[in-house]
C-alpha positions, 0 to 999 in steps of 0.5 A, spaced: 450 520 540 452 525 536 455 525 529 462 525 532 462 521 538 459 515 534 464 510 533 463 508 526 463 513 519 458 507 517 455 505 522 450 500 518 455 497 515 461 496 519 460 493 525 458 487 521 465 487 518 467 479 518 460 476 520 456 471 517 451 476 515 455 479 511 459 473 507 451 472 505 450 478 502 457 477 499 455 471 495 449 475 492 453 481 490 458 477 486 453 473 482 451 480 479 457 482 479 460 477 475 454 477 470 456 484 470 463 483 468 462 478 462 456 482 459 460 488 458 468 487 460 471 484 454 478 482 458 473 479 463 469 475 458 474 473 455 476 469 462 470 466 462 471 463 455 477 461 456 475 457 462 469 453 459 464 457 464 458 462 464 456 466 470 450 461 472 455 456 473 458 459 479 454 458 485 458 459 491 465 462 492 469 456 491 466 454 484 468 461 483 475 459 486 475 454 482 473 455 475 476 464 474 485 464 475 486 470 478 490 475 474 495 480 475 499 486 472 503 481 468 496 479 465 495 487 464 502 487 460 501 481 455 494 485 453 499 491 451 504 487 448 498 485 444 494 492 443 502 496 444 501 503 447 494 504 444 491 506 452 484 508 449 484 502 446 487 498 452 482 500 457 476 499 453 479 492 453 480 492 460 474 495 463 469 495 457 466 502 454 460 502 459 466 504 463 470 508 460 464 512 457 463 514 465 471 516 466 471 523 469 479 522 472 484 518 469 491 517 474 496 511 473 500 507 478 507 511 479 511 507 473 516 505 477 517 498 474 516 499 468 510 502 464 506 506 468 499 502 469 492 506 467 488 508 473 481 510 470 476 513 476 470 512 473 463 517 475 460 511 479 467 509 484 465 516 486 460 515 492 464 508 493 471 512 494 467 516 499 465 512 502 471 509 503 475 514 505 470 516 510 471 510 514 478 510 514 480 517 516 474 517 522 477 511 525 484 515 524 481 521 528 480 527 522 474 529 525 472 538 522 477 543 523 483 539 520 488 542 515 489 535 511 496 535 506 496 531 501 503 530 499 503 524 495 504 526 487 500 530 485 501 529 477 497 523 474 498 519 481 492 515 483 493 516 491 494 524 489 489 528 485 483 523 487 484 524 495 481 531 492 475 528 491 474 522 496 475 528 501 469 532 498 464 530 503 468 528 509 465 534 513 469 540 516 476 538 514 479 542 509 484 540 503 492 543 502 494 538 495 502 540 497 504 534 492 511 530 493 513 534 487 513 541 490 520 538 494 521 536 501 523 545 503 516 547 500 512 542 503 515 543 510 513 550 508 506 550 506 505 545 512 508 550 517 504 556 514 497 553 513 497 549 520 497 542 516 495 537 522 495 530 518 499 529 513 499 524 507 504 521 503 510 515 503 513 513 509 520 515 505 518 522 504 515 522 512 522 520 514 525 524 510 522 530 513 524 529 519 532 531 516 529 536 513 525 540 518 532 542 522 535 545 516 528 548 513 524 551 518 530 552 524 526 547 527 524 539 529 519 536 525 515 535 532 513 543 532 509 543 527 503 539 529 502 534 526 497 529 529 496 524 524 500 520 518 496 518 514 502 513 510 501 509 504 504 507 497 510 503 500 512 499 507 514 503 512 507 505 517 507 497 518 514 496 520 514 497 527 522 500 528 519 505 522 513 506 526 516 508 532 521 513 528 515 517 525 510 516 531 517 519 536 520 524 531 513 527 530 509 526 536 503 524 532 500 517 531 502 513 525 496 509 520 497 505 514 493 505 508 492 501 503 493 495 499 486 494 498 480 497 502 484 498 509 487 502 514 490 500 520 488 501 528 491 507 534 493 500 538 500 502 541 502 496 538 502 495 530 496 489 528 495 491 521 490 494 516 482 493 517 479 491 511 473 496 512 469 494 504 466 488 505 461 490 502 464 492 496 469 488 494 471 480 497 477 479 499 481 472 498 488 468 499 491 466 493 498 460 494 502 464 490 506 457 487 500 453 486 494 459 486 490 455 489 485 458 495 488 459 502 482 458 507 481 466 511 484 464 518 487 466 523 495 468 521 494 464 513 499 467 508 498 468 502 497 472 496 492 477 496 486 477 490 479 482 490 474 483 485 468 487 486 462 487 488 460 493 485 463 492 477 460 500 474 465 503 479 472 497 480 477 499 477 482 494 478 480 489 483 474 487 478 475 479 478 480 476 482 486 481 481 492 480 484 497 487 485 502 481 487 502 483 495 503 478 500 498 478 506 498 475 512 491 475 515 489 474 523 481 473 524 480 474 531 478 480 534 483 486 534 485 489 541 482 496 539 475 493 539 474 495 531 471 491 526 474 487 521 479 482 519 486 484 519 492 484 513 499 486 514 503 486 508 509 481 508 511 484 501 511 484 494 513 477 490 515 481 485 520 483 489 523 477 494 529 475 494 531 468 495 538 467 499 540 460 499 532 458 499 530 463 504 525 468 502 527 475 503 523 481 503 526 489 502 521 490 508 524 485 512 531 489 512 529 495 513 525 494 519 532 490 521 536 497 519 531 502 523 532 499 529 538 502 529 536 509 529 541 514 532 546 510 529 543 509 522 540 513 518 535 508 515 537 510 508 539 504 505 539 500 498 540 492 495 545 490 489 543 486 485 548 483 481 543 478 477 536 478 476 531 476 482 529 472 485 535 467 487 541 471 490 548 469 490 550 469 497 552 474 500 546 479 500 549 486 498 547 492 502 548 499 501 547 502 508 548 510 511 551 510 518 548 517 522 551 522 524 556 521 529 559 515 527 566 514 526 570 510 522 572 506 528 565 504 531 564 501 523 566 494 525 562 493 531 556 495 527 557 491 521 557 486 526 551 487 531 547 488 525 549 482 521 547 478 528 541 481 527 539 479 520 543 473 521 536 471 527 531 475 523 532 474 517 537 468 516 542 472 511 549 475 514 549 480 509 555 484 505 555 491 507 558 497 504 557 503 509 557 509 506 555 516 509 549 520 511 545 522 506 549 520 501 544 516 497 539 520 494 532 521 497 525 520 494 519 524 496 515 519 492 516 511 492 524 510 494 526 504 490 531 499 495 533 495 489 540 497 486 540 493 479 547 493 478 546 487 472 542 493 469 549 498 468 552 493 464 
């Protein structure tokens, strides 16, 4: 079999993906890893400290569960309230100075909640993120002679300027770092030019590529030859009335990527993301109330926690770190015929609403809100008058109708679409209709909360 026949990037490791043999192997890297951990991270050994244990203690995953509380970014935000914006300071805290004394890039998250979070790459996440990256796109397809475009930002964004090196040794391909920040006229350009055939960026920047091309290029989004999206950063590869859109317009397949180490399948039908790092980091659910563990099943719901079985490299899921996603979980083996279990995100629990008790989750009403394409745009914002979670009912939308659309079919829309969210959902939302293209769009993360209790 040649290099590009063979069905895995990693064909030592991945066809164990999700076995017993693996789960052994897991066990033994976690105890060096957490020994790791409390000998060089001060963060991480003032966690141990404060439970009353010591490494040796934790012989087994549930004494782990048991004995170390997961943590998140609202832990990451008490420790700046300690040390301010003092980041040199932080991230030693945070990651210990072995780590930081092999920093080679330092990136953030994208700030869009606040204070953009440090994401340190240290020298040895290096091989790791490769590694990674190589079994990801070799189950999306990219195989040498592709022109990947990196449309993610560019400027200190962790899924932007690192893609350069975790491509480095993925061979053949060749890398065009366009970046969200060029602005939706040039990336459509430089796409066009330099024969770009997969692309990588957020779903929202996809979508809005597709209104774009007609007026950028005197051409349908179609024509340019993209065969792969690589779509990650926010919901919308996993949404499957998104999904359709995207896979439609372009004539190219659609993969999710991220949260965590994961990608999602070719299966015409969306089944979630692959775990692929078994090896590398383990993966638990976490009760987002009582944080206590949800057992890895087939459908189980919870919220996601890793740590890393390689500490040198980790960066932020060392040591059960949340980054507050909701996953749901399906074991049995996927229709593709690839390896490892299965996540979809469900959403973030910083971002749930609850309308008279039901939990709401924005990717939930966007799905509900593209199954209408043709006659809405897909654009659409939620007002808040209060601060989340809890809603006072009726859930206020902002919604875009399409071209075409005249005044006089609004209210059989609004009502169409508040059946529609009244089975799916259980909410009868309020709608204000606005124009097309009249909300702004993003060509990084689009923010769907409008915080109207902010204004004041």
């Amino acid at each position: 079999m040649s290099k590009t026949e063979r069905k895995y990037w990693n064909m030592k490791v991945e066809p164990k993906l999700n076995t017993p043999e693996i789960k052994e192997f897991q066990l033994k890297r976690l105890k060096k890893s957490l020994a790791w951990q409390y000998k060089y991270t001060p963060f991480n050994k003032n966690r141990f400290d404060k439970a009353g244990v010591k490494p040796d203690d934790i012989q087994s995953f549930e004494d782990y569960a048991a004995a170390i509380p997961i943590v998140g970014q609202e832990d990451i935000r008490a420790v700046i309230a300690e040390v301010g914006l003092d980041m040199e300071k932080l991230m030693r805290h945070l990651f210990g100075d072995k780590r930081m004394d092999d920093l080679y890039l330092l990136t953030t998250t994208s700030g869009t909640t606040g204070v953009p979070t440090p994401y340190p790459n240290f020298r040895a996440a290096l091989d790791d993120a490769q590694e990674m990256t190589g079994r990801a796109a070799w189950r999306m397809g990219i195989r040498p002679g592709d022109r990947i475009g990196l449309c993610f930002g560019l400027s200190m964004h962790a899924a932007g300027t690192p893609q350069i090196l975790w491509f480095s040794r993925y061979p053949g391909v060749t890398i065009i770092p366009i970046g969200a920040e060029a602005g939706t006229e040039k990336i459509l350009q430089f796409m066009q030019l330099f024969k770009v055939n997969v692309f990588t960026g957020t779903p929202s920047l996809a979508l809005h590529l597709i209104e774009r091309a007609p007026e950028v290029l005197n051409m349908p989004v179609k024509n340019l030859g993209i065969k792969i999206l690589m779509l990650g950063a926010e919901p919308g590869a996993g949404i499957p009335e998104v999904r359709l859109r995207l896979e439609s317009e372009y004539g190219a397949k659609v993969f999710d990527l991220g949260a965590g180490y994961g990608c999602s399948c070719d299966y015409p039908i969306y089944q979630g993301m692959h775990w692929l790092a078994d090896d590398l980091a383990y993966y638990e659910l976490v009760d987002p109330e009582t944080r206590k563990p949800v057992p890895i099943a087939e459908g189980a719901t919870g919220l996601m926690a890793a740590t890393s079985l390689h500490p040198e490299a980790a960066v932020w899921f060392d040591m059960r770190f949340t980054m507050n996603d909701i996953h749901q979980v399906f074991t049995d083996p996927c229709p593709c015929g690839y390896s490892g279990f299965r996540y979809k995100i469900v959403g973030r629990a910083d971002d749930m609403l609850k309308v008279k008790g039901v939990p709401v989750y924005p990717a939930s009403i966007e799905g509900v809100i593209h199954s209408f394409s043709g006659r809405l745009t897909g654009a659409f914002r939620i007002v808040l008058d209060e601060p989340p979670p809890r809603v006072v009912p009726p859930l206020k939308l902002k919604i875009e109708y399409a071209e075409g659309i005249r005044e006089s079919d609004l209210p059989g829309l609004e009502k169409e679409l508040g059946v529609k969210m009244h089975s799916l959902l259980k909410i009868r939302p309020a709608i204000t209709w606005l124009k097309p293209n009249t909300l702004e769009r993003a060509t990084k993360k689009t923010q769907l909360l409008e915080k109207s209790y902010e204004k004041g």
